[in-house]
C-alpha positions in Angstrom: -32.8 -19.0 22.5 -30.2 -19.3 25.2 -27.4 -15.7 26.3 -24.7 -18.0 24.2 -27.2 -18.8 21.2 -27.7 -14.6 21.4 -24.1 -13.9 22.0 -22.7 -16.7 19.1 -25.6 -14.8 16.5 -24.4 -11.2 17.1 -20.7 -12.4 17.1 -21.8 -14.0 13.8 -23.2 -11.2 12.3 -20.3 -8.8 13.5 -17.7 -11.0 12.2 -20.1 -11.0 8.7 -19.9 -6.9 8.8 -16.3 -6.9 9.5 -15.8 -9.6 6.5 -17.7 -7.2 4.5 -16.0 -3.8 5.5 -12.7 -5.6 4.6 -13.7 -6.6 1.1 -14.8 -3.1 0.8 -11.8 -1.7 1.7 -9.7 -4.1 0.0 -11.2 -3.1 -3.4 -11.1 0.3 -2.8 -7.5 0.7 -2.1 -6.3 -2.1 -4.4 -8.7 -0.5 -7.4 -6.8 2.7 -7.1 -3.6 1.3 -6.6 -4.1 -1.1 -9.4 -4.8 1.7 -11.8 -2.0 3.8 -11.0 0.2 0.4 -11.8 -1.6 -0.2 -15.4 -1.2 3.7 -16.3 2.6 2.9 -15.6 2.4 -0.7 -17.5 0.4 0.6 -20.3 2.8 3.9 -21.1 6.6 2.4 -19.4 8.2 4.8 -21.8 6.6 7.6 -19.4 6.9 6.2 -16.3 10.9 5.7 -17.4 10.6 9.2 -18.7 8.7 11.0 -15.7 11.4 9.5 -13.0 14.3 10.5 -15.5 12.9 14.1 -15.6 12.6 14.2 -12.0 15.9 13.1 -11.4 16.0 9.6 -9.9 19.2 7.4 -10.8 18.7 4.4 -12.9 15.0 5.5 -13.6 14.0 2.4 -16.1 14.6 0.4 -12.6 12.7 2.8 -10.5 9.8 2.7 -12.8 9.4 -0.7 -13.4 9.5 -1.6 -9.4 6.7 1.2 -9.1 4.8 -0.4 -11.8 4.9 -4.0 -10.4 5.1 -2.7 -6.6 1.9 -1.1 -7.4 0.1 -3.5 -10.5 0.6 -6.6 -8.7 -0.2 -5.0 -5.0 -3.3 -4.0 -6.3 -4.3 -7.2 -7.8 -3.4 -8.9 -4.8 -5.3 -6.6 -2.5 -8.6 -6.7 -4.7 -8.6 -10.3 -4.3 -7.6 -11.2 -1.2 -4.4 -13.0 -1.8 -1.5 -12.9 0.3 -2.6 -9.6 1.4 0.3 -9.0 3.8 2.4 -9.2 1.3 0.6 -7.2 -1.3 0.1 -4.4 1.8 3.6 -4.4 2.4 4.4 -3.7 -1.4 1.9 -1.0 -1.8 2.7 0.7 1.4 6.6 0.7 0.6 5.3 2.3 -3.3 3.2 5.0 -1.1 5.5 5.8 1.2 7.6 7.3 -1.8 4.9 8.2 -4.0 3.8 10.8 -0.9 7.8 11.9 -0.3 8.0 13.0 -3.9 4.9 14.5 -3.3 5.8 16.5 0.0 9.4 16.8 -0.9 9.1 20.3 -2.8 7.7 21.8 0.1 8.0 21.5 4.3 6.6 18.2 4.9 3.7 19.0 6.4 2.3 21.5 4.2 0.1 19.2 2.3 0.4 16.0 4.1 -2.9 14.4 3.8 -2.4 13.7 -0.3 -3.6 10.7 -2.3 -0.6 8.4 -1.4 -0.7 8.5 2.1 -4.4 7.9 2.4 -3.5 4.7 -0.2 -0.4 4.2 1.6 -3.2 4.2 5.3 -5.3 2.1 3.7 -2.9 -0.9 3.1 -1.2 -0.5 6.3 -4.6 -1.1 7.9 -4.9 -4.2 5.7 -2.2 -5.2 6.6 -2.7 -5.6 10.1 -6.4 -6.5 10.1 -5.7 -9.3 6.9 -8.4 -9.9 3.8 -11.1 -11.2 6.0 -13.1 -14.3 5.4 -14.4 -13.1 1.5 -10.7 -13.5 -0.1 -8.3 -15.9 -2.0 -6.1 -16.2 1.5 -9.0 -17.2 3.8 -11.0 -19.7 0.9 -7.6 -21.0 -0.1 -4.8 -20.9 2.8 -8.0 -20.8 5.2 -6.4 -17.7 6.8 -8.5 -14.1 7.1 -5.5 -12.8 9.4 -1.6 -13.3 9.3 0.1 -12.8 13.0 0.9 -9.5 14.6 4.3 -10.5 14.3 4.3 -11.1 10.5 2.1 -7.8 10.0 4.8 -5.7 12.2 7.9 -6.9 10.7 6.0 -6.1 7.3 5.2 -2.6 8.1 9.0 -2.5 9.2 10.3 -3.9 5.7 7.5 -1.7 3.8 8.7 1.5 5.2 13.1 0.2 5.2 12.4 -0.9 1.2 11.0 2.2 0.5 13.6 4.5 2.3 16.8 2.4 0.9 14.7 2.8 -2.6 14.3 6.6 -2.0 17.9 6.7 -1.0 19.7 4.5 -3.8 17.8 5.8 -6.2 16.9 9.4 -5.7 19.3 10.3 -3.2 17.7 13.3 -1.3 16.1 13.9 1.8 12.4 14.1 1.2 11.6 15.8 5.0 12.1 18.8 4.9 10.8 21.6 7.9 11.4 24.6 5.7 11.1 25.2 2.0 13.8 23.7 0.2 16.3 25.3 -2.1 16.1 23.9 -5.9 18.6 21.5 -6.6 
């Protein structure tokens, strides 16, 4: 075996281990994801009910972009396909999933909660793609989208889900003390 052979083999096999942490990861962030989306899908009325009680305007609305941000993210992330895309919508659902869960308090007294390790774990997908065991790389014969297309996704995740937070909740969720009920 020639140094190339060698270096072509481990390359190989790294690039196989990789492939295989990505699938991993993929399922495990788009299985929890997915469930909190068919929780949503299966009982709307709560969902509709929960963001009513908790004081978010037009709350059918809010609910049912949750439900699909986070249903048809997770789908999309257990199998591979377009996983920018399905990255960017469950990063945008996480980012306001862990400001209604930080907003009763100063920000960074609970920080590390289930949404922003969710909300981690698509961002990293979203830069590193599906790898090679997915729809995108079998189909579109892509593992990895640009740097480009994964940055300006990470900027639309986080603008859709501060305009949401905004238009439809209306409060600032950072907060350095406690806040005052409102």
């Amino acid at each position: 075996m020639t140094n190339s052979t060698i270096e072509e083999a481990g390359t190989s096999d790294a690039t196989r281990v990789a492939d295989i942490g990505l699938l991993i990861l993929r399922i495990g962030v788009g299985a929890a994801i997915l469930q909190a989306g068919l929780i949503k899908a299966f009982d709307f009325s709560a969902a509709v009910g929960f963001m009513e009680s908790a004081g978010w305007r037009l709350p059918g609305l809010a609910a049912f972009m949750v439900t699909a941000a986070e249903t048809l993210g997770g789908l999309g992330l257990i199998f591979g396909v377009l996983t920018p895309l399905a990255a960017c919508a469950v990063l945008a659902a996480m980012v306001d999933a862990w400001a209604v869960n930080v907003s009763a308090a100063a920000f960074w007294s609970e920080p590390f909660n289930v949404p922003f390790l969710i909300g981690v774990g698509a961002a990293a997908l979203l830069f590193t793609g599906a790898g090679a065991y997915s729809v995108d790389a079998k189909v579109l014969g892509r593992t990895a989208w640009s740097a480009r297309i994964a940055l300006a996704l990470l900027v639309v995740a986080f603008a859709a889900a501060i305009l949401t937070w905004i238009s439809l909740y209306g409060v600032n969720p950072i907060h350095f003390t406690e806040p005052t009920q409102r």
